[in-house]
N, C-alpha and C positions, 0 to 999 in steps of 0.2 A: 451254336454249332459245335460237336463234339469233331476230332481228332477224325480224318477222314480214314478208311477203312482201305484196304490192297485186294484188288481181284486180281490174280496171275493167270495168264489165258497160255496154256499148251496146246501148240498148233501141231503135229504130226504126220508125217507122212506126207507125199505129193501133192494133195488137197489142204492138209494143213497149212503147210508151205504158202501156198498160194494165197489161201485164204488170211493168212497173219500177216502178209505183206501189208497190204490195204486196213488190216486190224490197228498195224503198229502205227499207220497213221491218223484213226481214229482216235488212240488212246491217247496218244499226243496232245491231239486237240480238248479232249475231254478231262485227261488227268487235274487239268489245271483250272477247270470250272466247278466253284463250291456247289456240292448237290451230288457230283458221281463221285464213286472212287478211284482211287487212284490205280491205273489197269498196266501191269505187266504184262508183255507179249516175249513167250519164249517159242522155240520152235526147233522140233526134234525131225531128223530125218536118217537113212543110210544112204541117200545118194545125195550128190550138192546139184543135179542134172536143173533141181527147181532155181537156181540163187544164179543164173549165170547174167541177168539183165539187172539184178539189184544191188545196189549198196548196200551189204547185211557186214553189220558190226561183229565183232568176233563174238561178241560175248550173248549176241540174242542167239545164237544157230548149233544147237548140240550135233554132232555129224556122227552118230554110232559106225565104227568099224567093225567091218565085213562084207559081205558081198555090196558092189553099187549098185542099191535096189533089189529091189525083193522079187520083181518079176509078175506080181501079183498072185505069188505063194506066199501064203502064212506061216509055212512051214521056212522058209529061205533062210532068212536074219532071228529065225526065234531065240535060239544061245545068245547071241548077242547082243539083242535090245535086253533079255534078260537081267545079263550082265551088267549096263548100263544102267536101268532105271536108277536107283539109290544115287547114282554118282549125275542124272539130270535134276533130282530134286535137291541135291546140296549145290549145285552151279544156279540151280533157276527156283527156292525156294519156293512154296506154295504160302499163299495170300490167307488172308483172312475167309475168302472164298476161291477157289478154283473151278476152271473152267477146261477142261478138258475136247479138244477138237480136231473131231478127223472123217475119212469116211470109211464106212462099216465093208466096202465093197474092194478094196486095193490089198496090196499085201505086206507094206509096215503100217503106216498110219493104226492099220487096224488092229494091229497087237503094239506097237509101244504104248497108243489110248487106252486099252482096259489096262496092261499093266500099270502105266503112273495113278490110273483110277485105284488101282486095288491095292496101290504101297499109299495113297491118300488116306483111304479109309481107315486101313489099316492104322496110319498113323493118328487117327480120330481127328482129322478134318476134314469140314464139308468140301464136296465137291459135284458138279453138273456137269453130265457130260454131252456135248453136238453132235451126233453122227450123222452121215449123207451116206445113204445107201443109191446104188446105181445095179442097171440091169441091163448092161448091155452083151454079158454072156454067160453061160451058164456056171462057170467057173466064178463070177461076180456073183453071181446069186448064193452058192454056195459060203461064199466069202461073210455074205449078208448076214447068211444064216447062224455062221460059228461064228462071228462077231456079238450076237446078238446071245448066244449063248453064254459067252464068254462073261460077259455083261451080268448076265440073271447069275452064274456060278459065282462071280463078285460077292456079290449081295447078299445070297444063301450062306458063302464063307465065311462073312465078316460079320454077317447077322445085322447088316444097317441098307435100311433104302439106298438103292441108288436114281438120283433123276436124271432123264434123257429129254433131251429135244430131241427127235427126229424126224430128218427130214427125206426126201425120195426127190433124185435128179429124173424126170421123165416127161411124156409128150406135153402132161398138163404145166407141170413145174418146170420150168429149165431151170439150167446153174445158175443166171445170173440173178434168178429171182428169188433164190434158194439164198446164194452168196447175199445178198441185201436182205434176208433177213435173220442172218446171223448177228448181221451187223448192228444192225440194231437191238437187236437180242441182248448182245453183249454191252451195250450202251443200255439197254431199260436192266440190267442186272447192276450195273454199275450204280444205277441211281438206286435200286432198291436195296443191295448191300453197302451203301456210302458210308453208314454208320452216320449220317446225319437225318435221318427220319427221327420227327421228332413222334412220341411215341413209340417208336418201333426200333427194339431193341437186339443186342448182336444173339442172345437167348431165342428171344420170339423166330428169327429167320433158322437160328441150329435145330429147332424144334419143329420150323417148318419140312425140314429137310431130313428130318431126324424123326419122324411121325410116331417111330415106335416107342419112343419117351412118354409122350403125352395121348398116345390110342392101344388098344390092343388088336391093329391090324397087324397082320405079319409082314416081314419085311422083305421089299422083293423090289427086281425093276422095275419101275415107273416114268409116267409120260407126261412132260410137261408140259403146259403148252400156255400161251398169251390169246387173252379176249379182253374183249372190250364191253361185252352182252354181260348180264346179268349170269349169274351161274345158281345153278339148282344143286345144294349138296346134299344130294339123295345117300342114305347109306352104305347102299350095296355098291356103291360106284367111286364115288368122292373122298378120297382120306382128308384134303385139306386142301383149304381155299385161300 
């Protein structure tokens, strides 16, 4: 077994919040079982409206100053999560891999997430990013949209894939089935970047994520996703498997 590997998971925004509560007690449990890595849970917000029932250490909860809460405009806290980012990734380093998580539909989460995504890449480390998109108004869907924008102009800037999981809170999926399979998400990531697969080296996963190294597709958002089935890697469809 080689030297275990760091995934740093950035929770974001009201959903982030919520969701890295229950993260930080997986990692806990996980960190310390050979086969996953060792999982950092930071968590970025402008309001503490979420942290008012939890024990949060001073040092996991970056609290960006200016407005409490964004109101579910994009436009509210934009100067000041700006501001911010460089000074969350020298408090809450980024891991060997990162994990980036928030939802696509609220109004911080879903700009401090592309920014830490795009000062990542920039820095030339891998990063994944969670979004949970919702649609409960039209002002959410909107949200959805330049989130999602946001995301693909990343990727176009920096000229490197970026990967998503996402997911959709609605009548088929609810939160808590959505919330449960982050969770695990972020546990079957953990085992796959542990840096102890034998065979599978920290190059072979930067190349998985990195496609444009070893293919000459162009590099753009992309959707990740976990099966269990057999996968068909047709060309017009599949960059890597």
């Amino acid at each position: 077994m080689t030297e275990k590997s760091v995934l740093t998971v950035y929770c974001c925004g009201g959903l982030g919040i919520n969701l890295g509560v229950k993260l930080r007690d997986y990692a806990r449990k996980a960190s310390v079982v050979p086969g996953y890595a060792t999982i950092r849970v930071a968590m970025a917000d402008t309001s503490d409206s979420n942290m008012r029932t939890e024990d949060f250490a001073e040092n996991e909860v970056y609290l960006i100053k200016g407005r409490d809460g964004s109101g579910g405009i994009r436009a509210e806290n934009h100067k000041e999560i700006a501001e911010c980012i460089a000074d969350i990734l020298h408090q809450h380093p980024p891991g060997d891999v990162s994990i980036v998580l928030s939802s696509l539909s609220g109004g911080t989460g879903s700009v401090i997430a592309p920014s830490l995504a795009s000062e990542l890449l920039a820095q030339g480390k891998d990063v994944i990013v969670f979004s949970v998109a919702s649609f409960e108004s039209l002002n959410e869907m909107k949200n959805n949209v330049k989130s999602m924008q946001s995301y693909e102009n990343i990727s176009s800037k920096h000229k490197r894939p970026l990967a998503m999981y996402y997911l959709e809170n609605n009548q088929k999926t609810n939160r808590a089935t959505n919330d449960e399979f982050i969770y695990n998400s972020v546990l079957s990531l953990s085992i796959l970047f542990s840096g102890q697969n034998i065979e599978l080296d920290g190059s072979d996963l930067h190349n998985w994520l990195n496609y444009q190294r070893v293919t000459s597709y162009p590099t753009k958002l992309m959707y990740l996703t976990f099966t269990d089935d057999n996968v068909s890697a047709e060309k017009s469809s599949v960059v890597s498997v």
